[in-house]
mmCIF file of the N, C-alpha and C atoms, coordinates in Angstrom:
data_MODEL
# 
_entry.id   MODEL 
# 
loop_
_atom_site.group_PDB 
_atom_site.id 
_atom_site.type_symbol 
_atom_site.label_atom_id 
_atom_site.label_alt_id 
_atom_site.label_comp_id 
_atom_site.label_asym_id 
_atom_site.label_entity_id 
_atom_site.label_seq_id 
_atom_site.pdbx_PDB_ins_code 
_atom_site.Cartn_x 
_atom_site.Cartn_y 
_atom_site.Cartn_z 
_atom_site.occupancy 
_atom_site.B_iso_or_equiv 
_atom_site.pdbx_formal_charge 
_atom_site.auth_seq_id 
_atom_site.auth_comp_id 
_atom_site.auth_asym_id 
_atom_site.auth_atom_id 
_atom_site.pdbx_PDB_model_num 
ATOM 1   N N  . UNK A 1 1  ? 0.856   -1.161 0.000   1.00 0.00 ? 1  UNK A N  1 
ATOM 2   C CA . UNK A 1 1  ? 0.000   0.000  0.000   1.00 0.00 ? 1  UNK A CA 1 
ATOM 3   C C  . UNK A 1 1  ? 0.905   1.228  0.000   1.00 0.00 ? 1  UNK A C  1 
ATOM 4   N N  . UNK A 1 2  ? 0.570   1.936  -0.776  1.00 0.00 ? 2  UNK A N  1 
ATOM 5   C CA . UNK A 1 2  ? 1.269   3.637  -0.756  1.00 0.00 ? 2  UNK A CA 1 
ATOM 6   C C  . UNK A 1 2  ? 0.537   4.769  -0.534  1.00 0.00 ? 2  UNK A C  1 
ATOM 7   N N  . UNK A 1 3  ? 1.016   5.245  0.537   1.00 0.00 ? 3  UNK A N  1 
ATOM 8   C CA . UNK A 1 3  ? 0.057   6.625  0.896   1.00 0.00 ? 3  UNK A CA 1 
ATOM 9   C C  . UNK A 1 3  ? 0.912   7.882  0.348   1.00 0.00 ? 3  UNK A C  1 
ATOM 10  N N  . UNK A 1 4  ? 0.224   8.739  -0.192  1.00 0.00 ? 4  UNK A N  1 
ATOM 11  C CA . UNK A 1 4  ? 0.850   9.986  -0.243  1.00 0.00 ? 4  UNK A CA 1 
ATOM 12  C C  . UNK A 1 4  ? -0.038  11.194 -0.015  1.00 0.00 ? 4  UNK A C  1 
ATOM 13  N N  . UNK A 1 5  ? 0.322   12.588 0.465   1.00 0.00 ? 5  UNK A N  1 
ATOM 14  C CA . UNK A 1 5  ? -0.330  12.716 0.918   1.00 0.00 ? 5  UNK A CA 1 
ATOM 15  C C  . UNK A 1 5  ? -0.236  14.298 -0.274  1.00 0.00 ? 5  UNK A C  1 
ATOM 16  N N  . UNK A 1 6  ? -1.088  15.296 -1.128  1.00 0.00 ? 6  UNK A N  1 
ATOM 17  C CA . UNK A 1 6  ? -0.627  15.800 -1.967  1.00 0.00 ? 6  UNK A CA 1 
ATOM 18  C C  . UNK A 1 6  ? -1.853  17.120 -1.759  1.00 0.00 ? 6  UNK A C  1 
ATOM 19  N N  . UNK A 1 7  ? -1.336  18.222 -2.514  1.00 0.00 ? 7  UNK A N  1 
ATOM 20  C CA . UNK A 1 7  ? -2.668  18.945 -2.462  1.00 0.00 ? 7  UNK A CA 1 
ATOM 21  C C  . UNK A 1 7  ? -3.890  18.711 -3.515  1.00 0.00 ? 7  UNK A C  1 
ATOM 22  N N  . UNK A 1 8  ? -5.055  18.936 -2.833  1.00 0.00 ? 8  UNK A N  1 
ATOM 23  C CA . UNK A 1 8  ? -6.300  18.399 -3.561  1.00 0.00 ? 8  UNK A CA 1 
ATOM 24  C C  . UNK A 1 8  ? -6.347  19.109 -4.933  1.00 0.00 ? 8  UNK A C  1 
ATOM 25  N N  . UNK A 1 9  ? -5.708  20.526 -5.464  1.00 0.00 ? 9  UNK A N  1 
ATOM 26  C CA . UNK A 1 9  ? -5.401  21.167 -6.058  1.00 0.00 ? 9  UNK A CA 1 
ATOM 27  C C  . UNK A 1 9  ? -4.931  20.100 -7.319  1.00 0.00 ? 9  UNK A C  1 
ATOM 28  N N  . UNK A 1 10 ? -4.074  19.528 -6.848  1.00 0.00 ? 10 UNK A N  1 
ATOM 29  C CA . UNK A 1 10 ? -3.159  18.597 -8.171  1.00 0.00 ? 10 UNK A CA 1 
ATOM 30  C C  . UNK A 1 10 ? -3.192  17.122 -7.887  1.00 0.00 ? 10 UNK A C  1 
ATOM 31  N N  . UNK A 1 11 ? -4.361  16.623 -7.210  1.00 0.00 ? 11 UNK A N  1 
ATOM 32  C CA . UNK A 1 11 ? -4.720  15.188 -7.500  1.00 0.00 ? 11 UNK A CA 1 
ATOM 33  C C  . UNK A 1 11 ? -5.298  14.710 -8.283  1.00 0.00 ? 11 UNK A C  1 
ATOM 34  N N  . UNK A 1 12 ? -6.028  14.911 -9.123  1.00 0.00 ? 12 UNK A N  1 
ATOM 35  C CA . UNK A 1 12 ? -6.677  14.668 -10.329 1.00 0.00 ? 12 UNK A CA 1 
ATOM 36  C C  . UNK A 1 12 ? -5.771  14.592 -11.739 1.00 0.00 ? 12 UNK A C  1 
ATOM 37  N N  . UNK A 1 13 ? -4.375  15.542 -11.499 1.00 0.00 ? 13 UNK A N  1 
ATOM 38  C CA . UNK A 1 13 ? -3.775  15.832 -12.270 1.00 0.00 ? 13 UNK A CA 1 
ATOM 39  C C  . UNK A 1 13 ? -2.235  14.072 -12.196 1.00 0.00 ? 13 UNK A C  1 
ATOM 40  N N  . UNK A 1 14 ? -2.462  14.070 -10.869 1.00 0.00 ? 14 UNK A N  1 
ATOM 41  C CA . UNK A 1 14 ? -1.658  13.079 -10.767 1.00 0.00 ? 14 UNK A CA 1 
ATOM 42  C C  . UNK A 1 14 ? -2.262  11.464 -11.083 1.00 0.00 ? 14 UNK A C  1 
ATOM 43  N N  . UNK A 1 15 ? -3.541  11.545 -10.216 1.00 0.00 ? 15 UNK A N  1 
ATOM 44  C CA . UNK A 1 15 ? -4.268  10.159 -10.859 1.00 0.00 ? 15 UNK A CA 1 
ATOM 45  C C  . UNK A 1 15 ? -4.294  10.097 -12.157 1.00 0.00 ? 15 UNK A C  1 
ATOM 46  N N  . UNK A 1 16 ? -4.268  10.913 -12.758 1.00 0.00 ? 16 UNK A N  1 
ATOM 47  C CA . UNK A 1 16 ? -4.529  10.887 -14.656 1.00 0.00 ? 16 UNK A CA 1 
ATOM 48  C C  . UNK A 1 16 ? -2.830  9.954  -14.852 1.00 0.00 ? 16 UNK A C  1 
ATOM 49  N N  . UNK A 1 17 ? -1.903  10.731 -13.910 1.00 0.00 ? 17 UNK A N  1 
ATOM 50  C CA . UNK A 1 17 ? -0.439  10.494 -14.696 1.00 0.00 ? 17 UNK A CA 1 
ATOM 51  C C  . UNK A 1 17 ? -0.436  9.457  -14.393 1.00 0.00 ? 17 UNK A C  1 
ATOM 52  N N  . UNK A 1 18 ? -0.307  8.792  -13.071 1.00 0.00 ? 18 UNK A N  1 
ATOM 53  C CA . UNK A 1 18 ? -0.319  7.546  -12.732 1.00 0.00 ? 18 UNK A CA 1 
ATOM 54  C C  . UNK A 1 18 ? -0.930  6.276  -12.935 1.00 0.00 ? 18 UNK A C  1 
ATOM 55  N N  . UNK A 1 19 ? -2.058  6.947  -14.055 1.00 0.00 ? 19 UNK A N  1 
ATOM 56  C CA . UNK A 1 19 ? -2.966  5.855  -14.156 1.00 0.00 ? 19 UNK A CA 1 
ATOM 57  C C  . UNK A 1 19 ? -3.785  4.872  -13.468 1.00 0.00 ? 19 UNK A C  1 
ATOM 58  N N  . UNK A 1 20 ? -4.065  5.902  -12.250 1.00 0.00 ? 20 UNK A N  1 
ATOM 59  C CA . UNK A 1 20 ? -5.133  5.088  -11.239 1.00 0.00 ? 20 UNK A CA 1 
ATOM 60  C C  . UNK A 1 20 ? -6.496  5.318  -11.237 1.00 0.00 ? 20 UNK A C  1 
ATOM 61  N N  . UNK A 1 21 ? -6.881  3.691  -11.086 1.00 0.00 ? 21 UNK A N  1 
ATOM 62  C CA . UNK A 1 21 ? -8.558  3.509  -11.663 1.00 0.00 ? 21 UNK A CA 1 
ATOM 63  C C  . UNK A 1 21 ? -9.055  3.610  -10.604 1.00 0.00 ? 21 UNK A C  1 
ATOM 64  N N  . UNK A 1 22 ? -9.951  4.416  -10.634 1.00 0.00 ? 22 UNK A N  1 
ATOM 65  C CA . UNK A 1 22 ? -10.564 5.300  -9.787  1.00 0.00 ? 22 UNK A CA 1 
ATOM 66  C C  . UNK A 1 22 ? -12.317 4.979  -9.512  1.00 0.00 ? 22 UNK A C  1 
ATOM 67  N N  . UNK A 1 23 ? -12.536 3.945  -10.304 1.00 0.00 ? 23 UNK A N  1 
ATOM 68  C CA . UNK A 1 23 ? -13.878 3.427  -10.113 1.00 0.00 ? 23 UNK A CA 1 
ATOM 69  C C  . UNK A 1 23 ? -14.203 2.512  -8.561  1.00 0.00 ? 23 UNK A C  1 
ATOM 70  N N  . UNK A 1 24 ? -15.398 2.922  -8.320  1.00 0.00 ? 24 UNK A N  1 
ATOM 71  C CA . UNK A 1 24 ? -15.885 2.270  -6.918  1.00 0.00 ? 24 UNK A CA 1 
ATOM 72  C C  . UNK A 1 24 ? -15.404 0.734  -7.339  1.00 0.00 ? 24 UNK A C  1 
ATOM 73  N N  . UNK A 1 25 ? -15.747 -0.086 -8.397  1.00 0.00 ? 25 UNK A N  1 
ATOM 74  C CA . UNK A 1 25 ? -15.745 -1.243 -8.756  1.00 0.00 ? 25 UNK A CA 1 
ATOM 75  C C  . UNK A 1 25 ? -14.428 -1.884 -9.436  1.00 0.00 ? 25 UNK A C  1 
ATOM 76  N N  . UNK A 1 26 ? -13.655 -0.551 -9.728  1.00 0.00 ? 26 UNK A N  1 
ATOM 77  C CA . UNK A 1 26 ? -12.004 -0.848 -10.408 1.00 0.00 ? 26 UNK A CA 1 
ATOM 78  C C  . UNK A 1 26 ? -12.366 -1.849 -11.678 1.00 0.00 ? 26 UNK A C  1 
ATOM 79  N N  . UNK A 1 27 ? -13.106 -1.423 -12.543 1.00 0.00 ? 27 UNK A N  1 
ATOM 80  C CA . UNK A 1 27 ? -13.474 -1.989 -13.869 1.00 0.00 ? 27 UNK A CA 1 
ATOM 81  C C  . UNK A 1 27 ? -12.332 -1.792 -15.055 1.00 0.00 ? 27 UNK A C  1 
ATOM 82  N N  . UNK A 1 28 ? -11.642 -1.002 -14.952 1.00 0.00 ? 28 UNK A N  1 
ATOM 83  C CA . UNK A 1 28 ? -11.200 0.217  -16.269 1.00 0.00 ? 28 UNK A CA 1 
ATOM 84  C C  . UNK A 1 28 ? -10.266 -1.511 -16.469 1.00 0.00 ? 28 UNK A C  1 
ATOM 85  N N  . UNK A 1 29 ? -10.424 -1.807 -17.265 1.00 0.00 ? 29 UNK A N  1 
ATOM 86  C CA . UNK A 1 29 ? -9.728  -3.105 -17.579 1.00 0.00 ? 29 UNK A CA 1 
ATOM 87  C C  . UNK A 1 29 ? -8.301  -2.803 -18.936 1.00 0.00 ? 29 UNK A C  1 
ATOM 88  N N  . UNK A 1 30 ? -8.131  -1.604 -19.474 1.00 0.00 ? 30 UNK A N  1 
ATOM 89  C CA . UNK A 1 30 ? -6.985  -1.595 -19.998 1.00 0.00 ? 30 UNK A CA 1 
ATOM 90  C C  . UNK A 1 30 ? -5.838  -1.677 -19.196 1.00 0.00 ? 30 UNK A C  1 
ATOM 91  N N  . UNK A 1 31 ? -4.824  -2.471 -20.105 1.00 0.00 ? 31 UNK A N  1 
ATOM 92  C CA . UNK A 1 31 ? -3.584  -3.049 -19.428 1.00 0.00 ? 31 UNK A CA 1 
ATOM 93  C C  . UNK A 1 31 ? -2.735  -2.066 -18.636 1.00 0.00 ? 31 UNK A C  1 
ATOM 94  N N  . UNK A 1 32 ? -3.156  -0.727 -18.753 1.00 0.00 ? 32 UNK A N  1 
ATOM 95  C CA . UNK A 1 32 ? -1.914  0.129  -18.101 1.00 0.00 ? 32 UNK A CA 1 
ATOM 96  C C  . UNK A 1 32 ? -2.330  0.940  -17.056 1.00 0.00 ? 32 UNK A C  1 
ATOM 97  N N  . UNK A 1 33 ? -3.537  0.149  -16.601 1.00 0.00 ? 33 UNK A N  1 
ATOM 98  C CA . UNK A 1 33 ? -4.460  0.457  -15.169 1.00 0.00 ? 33 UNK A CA 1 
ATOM 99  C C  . UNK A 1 33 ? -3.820  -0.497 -14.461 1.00 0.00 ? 33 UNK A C  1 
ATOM 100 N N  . UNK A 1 34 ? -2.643  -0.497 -13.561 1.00 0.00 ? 34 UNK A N  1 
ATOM 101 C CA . UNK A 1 34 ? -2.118  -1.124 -13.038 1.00 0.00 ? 34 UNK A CA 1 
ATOM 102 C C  . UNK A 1 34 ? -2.508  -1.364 -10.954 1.00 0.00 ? 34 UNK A C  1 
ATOM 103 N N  . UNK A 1 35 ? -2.657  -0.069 -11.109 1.00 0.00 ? 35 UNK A N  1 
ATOM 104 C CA . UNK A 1 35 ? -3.383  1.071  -9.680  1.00 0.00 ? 35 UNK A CA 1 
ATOM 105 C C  . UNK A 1 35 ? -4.739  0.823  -9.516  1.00 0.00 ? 35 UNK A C  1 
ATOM 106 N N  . UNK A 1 36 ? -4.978  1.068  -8.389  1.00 0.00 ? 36 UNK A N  1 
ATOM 107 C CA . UNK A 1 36 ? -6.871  1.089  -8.005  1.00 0.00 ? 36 UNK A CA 1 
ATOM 108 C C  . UNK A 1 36 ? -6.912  2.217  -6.932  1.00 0.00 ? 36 UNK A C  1 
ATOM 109 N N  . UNK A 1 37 ? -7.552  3.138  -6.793  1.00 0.00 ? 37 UNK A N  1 
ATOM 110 C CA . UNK A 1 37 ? -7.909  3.983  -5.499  1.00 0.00 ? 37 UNK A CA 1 
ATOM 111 C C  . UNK A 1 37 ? -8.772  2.954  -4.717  1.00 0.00 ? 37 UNK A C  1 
ATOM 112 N N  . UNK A 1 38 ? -8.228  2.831  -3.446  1.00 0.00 ? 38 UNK A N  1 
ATOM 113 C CA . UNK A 1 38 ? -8.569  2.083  -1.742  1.00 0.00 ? 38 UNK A CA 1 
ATOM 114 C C  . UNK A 1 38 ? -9.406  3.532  -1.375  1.00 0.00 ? 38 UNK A C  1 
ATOM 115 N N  . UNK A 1 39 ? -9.484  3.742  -1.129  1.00 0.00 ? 39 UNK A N  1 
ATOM 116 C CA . UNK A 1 39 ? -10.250 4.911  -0.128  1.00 0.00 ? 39 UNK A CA 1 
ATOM 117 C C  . UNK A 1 39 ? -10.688 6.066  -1.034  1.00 0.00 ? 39 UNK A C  1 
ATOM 118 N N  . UNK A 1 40 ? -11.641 6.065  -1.589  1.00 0.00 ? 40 UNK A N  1 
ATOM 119 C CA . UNK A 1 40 ? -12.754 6.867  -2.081  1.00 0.00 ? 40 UNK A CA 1 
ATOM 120 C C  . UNK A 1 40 ? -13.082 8.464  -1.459  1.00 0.00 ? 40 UNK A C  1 
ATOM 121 N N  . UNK A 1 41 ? -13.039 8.172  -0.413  1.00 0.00 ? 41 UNK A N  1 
ATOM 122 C CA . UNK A 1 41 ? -13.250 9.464  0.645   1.00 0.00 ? 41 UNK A CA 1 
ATOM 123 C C  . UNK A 1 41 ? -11.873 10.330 0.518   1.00 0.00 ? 41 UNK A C  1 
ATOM 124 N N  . UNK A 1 42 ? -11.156 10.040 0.197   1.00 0.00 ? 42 UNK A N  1 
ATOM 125 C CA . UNK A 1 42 ? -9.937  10.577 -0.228  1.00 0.00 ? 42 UNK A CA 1 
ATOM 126 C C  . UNK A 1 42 ? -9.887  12.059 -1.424  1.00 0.00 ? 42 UNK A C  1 
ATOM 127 N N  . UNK A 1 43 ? -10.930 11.421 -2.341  1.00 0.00 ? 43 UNK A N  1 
ATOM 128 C CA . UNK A 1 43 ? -11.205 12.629 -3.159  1.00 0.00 ? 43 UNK A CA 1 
ATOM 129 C C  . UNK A 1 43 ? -12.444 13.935 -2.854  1.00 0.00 ? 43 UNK A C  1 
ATOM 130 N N  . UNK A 1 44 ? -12.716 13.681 -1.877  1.00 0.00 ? 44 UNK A N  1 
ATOM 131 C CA . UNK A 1 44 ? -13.521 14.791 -1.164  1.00 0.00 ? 44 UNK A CA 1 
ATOM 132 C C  . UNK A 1 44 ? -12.854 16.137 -1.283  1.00 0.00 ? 44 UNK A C  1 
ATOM 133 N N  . UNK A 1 45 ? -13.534 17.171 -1.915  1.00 0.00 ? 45 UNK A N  1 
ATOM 134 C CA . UNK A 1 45 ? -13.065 18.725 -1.946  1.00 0.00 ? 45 UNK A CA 1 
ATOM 135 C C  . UNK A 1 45 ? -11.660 18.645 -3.411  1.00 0.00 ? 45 UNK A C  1 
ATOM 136 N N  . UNK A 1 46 ? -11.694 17.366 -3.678  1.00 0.00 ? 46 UNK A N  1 
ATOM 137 C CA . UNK A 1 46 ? -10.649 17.969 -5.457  1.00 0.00 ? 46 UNK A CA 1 
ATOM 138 C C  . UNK A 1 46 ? -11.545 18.106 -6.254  1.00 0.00 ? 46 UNK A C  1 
ATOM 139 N N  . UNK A 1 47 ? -11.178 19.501 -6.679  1.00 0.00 ? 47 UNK A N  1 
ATOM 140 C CA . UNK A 1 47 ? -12.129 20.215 -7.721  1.00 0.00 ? 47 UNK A CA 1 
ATOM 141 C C  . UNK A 1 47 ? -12.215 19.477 -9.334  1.00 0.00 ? 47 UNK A C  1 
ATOM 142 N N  . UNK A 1 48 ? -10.612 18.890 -9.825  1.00 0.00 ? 48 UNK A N  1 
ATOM 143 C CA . UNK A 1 48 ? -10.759 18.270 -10.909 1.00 0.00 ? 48 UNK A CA 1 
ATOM 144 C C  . UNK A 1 48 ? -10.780 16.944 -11.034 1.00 0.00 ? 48 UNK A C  1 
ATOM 145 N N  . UNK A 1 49 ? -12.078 16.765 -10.338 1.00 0.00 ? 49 UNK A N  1 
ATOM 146 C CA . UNK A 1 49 ? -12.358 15.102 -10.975 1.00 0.00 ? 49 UNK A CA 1 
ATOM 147 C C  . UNK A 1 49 ? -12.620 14.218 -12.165 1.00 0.00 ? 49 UNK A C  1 
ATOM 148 N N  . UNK A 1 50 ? -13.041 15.528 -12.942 1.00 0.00 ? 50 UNK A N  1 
ATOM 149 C CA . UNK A 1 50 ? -12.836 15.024 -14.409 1.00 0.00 ? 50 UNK A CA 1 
ATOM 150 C C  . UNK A 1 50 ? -11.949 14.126 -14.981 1.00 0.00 ? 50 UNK A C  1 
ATOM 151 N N  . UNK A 1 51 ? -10.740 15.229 -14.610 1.00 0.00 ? 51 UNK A N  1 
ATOM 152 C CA . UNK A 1 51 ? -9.190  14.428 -15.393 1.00 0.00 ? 51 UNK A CA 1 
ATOM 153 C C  . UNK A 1 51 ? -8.805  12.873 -14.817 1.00 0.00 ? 51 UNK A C  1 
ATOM 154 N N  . UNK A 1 52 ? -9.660  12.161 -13.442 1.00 0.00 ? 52 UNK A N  1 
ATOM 155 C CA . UNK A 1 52 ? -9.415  11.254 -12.988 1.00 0.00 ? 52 UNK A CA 1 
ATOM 156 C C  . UNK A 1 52 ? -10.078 9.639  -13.649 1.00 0.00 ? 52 UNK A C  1 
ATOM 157 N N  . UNK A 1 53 ? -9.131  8.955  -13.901 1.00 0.00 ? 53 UNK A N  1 
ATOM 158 C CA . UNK A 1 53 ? -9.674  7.667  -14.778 1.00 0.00 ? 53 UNK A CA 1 
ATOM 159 C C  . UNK A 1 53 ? -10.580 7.512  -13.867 1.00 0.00 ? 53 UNK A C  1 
ATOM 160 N N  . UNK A 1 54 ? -12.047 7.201  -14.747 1.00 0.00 ? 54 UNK A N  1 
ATOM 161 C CA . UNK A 1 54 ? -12.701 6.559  -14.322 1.00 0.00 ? 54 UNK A CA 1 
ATOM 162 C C  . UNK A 1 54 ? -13.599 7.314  -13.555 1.00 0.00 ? 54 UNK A C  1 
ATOM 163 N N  . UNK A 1 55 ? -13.284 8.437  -13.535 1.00 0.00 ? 55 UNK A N  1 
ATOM 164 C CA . UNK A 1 55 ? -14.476 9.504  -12.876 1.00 0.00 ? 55 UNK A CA 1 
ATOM 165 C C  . UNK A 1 55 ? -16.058 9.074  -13.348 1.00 0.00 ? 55 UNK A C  1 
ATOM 166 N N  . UNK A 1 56 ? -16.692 8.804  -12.625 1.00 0.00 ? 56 UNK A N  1 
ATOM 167 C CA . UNK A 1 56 ? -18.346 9.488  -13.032 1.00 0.00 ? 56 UNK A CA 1 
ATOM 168 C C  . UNK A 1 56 ? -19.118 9.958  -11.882 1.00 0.00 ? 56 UNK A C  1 
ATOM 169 N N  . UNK A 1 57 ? -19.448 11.296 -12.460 1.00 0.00 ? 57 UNK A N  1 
ATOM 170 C CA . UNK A 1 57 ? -20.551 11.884 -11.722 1.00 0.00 ? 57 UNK A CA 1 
ATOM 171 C C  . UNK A 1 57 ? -21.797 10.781 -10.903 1.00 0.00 ? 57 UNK A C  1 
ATOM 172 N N  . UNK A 1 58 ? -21.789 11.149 -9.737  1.00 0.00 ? 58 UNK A N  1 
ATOM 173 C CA . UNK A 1 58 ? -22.771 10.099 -8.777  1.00 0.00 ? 58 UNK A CA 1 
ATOM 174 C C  . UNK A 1 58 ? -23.433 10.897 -7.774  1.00 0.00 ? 58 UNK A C  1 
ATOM 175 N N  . UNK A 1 59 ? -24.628 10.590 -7.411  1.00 0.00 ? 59 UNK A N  1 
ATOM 176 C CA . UNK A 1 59 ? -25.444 11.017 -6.412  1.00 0.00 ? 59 UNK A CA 1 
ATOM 177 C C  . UNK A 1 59 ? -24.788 10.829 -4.966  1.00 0.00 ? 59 UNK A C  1 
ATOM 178 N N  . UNK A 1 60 ? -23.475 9.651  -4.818  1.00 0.00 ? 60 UNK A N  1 
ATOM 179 C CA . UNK A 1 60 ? -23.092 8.926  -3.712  1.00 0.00 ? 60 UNK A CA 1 
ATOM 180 C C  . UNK A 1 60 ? -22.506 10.292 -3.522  1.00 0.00 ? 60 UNK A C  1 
ATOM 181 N N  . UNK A 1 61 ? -21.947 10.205 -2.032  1.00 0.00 ? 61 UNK A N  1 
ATOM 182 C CA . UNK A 1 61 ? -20.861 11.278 -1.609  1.00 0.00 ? 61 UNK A CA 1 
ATOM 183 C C  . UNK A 1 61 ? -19.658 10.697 -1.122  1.00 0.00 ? 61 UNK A C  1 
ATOM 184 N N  . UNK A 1 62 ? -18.638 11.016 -1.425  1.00 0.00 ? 62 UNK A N  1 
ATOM 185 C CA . UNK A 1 62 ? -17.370 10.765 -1.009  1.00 0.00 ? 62 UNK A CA 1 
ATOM 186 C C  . UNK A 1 62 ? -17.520 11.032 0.584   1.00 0.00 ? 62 UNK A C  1 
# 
């Protein structure tokens, strides 16, 4: 497990680089999704969730 701890400012920007699948269910099945986000609640208050694999808009709340 790797924790880091970064501003919410440039996490979206880093999940994109790193290629972490970011789905509740970790579906994104191309080969260079190597990563999964563990803790969901983690992205609470990052403004660019867009740029994050696997983003979709949800009623759920972080």
């Amino acid at each position: 497990m790797l924790n880091i701890q970064m501003r919410a400012a440039v996490t979206g920007f880093w999940l994109r680089h790193w290629k972490v699948d970011c789905l509740h269910d970790h579906k994104l099945s191309a080969p260079e999704y190597l990563l999964w986000l563990k803790n969901h609640q983690t992205l609470y208050g990052v403004e660019n969730l867009e740029l994050v694999p696997g983003y979709q808009e949800s009623t759920e709340q972080y």
